[in-house]
DRENPAVEX-456654 format. One record per atom (N, C-alpha, C): residue in three letters; chain; x, y, z; residue number from 1. Coordinates in pm, 1 decimal, padded with zeros to 6 digits, m for minus. Each point is the difference from the previous one (the first is absolute). Layout:
 resn chain       c1       c2       c3 resi
  ALA     A        X        Y        Z  NUM
...
! end
This chain:
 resn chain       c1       c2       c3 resi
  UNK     A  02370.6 m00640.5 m00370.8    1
  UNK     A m00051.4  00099.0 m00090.1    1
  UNK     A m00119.1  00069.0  00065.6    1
  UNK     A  00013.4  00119.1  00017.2    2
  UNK     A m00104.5  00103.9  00013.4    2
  UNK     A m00116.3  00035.1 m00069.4    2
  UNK     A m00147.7 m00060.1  00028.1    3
  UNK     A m00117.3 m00006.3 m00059.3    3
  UNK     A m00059.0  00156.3 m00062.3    3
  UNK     A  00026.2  00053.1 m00082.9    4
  UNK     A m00060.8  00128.1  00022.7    4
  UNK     A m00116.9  00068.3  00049.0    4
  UNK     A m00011.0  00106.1  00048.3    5
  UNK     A m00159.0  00077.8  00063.5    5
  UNK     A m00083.9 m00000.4 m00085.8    5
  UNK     A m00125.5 m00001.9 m00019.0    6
  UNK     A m00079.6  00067.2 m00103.6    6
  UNK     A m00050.5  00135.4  00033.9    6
  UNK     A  00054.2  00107.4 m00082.3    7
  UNK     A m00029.2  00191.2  00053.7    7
  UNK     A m00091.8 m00016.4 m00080.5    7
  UNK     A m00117.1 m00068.5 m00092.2    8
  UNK     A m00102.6  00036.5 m00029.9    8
  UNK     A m00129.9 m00061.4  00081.8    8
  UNK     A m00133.7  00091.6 m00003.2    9
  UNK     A m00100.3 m00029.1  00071.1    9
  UNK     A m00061.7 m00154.7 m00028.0    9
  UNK     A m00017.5 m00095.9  00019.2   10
  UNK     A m00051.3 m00124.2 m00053.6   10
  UNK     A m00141.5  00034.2 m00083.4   10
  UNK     A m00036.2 m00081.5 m00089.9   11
  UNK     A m00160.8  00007.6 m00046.3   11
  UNK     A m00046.7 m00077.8  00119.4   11
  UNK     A m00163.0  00006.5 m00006.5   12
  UNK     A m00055.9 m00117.1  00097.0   12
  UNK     A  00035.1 m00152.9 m00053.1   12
  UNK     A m00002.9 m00050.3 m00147.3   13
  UNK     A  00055.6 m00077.6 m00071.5   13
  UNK     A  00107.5 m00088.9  00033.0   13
  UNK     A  00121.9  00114.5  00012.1   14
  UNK     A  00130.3 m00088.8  00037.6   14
  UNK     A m00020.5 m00004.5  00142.6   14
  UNK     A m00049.2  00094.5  00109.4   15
  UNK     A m00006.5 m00003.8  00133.5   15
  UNK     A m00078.5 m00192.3  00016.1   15
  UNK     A m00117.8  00038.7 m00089.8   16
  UNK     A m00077.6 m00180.7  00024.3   16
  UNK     A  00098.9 m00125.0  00001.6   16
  UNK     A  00098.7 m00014.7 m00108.2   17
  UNK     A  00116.6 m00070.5 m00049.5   17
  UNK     A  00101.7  00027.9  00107.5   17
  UNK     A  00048.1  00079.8 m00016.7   18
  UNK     A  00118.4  00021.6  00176.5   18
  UNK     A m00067.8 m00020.9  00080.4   18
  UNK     A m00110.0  00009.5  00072.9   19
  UNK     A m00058.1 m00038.2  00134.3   19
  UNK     A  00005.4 m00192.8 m00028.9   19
  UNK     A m00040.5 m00053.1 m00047.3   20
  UNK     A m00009.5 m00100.1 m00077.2   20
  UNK     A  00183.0 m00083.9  00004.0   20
  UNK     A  00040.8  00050.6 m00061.0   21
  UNK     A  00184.6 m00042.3 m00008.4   21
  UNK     A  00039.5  00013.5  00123.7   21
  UNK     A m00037.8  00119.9  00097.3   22
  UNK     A  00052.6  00004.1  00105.6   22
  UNK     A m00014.4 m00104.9  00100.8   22
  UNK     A m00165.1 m00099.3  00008.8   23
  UNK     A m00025.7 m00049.9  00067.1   23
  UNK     A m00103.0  00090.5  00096.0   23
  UNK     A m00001.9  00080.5 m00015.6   24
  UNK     A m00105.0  00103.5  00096.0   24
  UNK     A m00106.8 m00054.9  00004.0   24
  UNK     A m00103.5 m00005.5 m00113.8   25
  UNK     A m00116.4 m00027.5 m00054.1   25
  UNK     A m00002.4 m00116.1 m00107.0   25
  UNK     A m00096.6 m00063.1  00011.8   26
  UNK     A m00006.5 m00145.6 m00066.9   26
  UNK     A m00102.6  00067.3 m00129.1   26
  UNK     A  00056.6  00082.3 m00095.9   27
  UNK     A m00091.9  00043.9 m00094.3   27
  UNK     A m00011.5 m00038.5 m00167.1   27
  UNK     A m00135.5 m00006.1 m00024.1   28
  UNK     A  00004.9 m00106.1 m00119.3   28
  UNK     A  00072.4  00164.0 m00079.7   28
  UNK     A  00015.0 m00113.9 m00160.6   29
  UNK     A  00022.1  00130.5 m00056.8   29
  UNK     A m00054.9  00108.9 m00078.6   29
  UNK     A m00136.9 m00033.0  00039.6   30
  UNK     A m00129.8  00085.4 m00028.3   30
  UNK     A m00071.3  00078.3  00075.4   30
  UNK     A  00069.2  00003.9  00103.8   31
  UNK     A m00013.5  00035.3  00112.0   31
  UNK     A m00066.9  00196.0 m00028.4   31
  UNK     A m00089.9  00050.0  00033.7   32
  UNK     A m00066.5  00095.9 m00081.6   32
  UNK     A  00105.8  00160.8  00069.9   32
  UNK     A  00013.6  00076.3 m00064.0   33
  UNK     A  00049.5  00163.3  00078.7   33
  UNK     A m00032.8  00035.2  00111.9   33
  UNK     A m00180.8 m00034.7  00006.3   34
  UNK     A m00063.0  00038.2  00137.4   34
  UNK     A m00013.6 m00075.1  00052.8   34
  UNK     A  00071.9 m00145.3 m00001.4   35
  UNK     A m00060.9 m00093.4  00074.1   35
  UNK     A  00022.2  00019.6  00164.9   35
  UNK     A m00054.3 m00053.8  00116.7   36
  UNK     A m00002.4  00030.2  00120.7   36
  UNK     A  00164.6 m00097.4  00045.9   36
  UNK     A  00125.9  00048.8  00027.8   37
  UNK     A  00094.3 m00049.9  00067.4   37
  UNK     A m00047.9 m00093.9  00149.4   37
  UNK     A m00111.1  00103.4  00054.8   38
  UNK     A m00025.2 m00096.2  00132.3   38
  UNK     A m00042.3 m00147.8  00003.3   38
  UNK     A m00145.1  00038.7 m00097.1   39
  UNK     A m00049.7 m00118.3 m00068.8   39
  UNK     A  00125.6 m00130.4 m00090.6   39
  UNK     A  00044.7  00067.6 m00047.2   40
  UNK     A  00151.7 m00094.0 m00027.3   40
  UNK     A  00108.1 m00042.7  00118.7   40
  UNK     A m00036.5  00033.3  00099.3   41
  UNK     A  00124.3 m00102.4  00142.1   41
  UNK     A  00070.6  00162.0  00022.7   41
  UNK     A m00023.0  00145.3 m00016.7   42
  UNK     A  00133.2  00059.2  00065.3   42
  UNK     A m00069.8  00014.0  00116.9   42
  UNK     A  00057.1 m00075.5  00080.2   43
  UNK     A  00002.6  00015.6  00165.2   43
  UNK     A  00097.6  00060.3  00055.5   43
  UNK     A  00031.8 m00002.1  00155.4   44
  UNK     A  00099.3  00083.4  00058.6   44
  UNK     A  00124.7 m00072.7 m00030.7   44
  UNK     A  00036.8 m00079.6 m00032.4   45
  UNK     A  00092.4 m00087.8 m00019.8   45
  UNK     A  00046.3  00069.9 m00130.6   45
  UNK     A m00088.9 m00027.6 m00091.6   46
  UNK     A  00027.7  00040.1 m00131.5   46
  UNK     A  00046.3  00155.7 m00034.8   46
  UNK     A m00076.9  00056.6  00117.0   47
  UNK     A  00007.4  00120.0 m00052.1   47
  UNK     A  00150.4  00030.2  00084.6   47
  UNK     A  00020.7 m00036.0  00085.5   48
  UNK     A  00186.3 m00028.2  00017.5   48
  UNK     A  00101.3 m00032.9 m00081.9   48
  UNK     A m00031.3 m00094.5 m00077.8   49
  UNK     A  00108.6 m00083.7 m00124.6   49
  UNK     A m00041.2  00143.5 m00082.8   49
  UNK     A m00097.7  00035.5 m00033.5   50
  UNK     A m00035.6  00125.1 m00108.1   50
  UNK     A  00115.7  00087.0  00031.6   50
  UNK     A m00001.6  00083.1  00133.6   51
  UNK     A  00066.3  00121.2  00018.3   51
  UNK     A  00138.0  00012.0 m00043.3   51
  UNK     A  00041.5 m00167.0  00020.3   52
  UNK     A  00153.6  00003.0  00043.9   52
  UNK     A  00031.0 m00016.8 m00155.1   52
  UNK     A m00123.6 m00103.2 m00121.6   53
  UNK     A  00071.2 m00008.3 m00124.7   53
  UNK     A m00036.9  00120.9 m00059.6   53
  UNK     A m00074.6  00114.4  00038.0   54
  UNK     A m00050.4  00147.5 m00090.3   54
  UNK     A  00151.9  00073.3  00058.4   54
  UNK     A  00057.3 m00045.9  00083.3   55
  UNK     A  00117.2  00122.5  00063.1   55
  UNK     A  00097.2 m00087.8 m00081.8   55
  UNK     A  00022.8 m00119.8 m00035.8   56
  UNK     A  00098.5 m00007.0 m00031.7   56
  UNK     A  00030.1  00005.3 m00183.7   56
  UNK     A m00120.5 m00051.2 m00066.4   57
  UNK     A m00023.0  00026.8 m00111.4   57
  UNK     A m00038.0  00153.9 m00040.9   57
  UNK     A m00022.7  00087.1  00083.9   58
  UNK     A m00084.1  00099.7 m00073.6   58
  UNK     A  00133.4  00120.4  00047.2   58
  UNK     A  00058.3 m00060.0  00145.4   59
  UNK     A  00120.9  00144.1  00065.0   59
  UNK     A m00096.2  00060.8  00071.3   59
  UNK     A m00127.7 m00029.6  00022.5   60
  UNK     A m00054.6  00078.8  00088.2   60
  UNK     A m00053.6 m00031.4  00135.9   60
  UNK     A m00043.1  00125.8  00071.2   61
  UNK     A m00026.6 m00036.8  00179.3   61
  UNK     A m00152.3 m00016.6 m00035.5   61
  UNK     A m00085.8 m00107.0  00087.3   62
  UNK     A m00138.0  00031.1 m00008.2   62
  UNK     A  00009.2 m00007.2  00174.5   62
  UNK     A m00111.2  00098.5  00025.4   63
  UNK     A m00006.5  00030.1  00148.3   63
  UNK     A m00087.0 m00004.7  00061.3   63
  UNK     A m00028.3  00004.7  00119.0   64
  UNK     A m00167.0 m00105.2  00072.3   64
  UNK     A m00066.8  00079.4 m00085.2   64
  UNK     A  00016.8  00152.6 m00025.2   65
  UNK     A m00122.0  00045.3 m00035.1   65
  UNK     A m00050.8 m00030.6 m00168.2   65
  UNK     A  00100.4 m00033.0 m00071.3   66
  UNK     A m00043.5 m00046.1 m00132.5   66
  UNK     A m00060.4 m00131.5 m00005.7   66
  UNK     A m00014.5 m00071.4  00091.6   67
  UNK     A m00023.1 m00128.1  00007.2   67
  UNK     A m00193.0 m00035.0  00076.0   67
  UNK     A m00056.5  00078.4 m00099.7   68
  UNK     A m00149.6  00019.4  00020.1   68
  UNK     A m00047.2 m00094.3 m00025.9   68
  UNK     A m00113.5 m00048.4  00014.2   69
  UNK     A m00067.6 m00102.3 m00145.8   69
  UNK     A m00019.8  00094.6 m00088.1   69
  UNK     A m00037.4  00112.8 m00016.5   70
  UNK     A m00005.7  00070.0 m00151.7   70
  UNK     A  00096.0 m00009.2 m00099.1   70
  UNK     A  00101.5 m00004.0  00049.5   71
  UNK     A  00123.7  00002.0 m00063.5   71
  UNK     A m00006.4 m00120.4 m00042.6   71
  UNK     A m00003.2 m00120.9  00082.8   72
  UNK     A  00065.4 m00101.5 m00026.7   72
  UNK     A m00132.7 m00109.8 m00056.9   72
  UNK     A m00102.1  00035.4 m00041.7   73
  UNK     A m00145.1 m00031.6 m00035.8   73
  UNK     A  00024.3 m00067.7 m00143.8   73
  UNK     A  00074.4  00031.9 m00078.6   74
  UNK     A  00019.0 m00025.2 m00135.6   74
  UNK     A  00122.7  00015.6 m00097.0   74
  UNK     A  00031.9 m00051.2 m00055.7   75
  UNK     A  00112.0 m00003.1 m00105.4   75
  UNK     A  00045.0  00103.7  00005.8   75
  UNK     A m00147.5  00136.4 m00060.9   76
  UNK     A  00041.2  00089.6 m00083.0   76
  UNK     A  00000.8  00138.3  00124.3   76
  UNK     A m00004.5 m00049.3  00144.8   77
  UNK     A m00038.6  00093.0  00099.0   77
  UNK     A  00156.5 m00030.4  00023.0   77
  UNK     A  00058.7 m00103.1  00054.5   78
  UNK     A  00127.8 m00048.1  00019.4   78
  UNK     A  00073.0  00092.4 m00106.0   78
  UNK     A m00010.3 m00013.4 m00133.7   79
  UNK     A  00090.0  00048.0 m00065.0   79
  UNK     A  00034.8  00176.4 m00028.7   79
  UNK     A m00144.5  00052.3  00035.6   80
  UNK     A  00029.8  00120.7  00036.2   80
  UNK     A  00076.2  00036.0  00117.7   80
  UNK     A m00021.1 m00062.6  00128.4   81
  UNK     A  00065.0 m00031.6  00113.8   81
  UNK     A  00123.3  00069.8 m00075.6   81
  UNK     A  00046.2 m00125.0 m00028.2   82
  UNK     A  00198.8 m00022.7 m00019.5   82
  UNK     A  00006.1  00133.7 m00131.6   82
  UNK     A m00053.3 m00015.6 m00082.2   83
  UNK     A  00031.2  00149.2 m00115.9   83
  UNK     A m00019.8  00120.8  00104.4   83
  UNK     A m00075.4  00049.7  00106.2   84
  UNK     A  00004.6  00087.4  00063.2   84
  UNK     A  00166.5  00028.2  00074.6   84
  UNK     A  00013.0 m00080.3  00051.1   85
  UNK     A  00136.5 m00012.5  00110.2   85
  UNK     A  00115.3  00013.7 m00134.9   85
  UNK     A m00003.8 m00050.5 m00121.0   86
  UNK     A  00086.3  00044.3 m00046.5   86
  UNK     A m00017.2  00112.1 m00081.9   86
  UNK     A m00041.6  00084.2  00014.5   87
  UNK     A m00026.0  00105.7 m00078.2   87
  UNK     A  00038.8  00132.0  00059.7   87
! end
């Protein structure tokens, strides 16, 4: 059975919870909107497992150049990220 895509932008919310389910990030579930991803373990490692589960959950490409720390700084920076690319 074929998992479906999600074509909507994530909140920072569910992004905290899917990063979390995915195994990406070890995040409580209070984990705050702005909280710092770096400060939470996303290392280069992580931010590898990230790309490959945002392309496969989201249908989208992220590319060296989206892959800033600005972008990837916070929940709610991440989630604009991925709502951008699909839009």
């Amino acid at each position: 059975m074929e998992v479906s895509k999600k074509k909507n932008a994530p909140s920072p919310t569910e992004l905290i919870d899917w990063l979390a389910d995915e195994g990406v990030l070890d995040l409580e579930w209070d984990f705050p909107e702005d909280g710092d991803l770096f400060a939470a373990g996303l290392d280069s490692m992580a931010v590898m497992q990230l790309v490959v589960a945002v392309e496969d959950r989201f249908a989208v490409e992220l590319t060296p150049e989206d892959l800033t720390r600005a972008n990837l700084a916070t929940p709610t920076t991440l989630a604009a990220l991925i709502g951008g690319k699909l839009s």
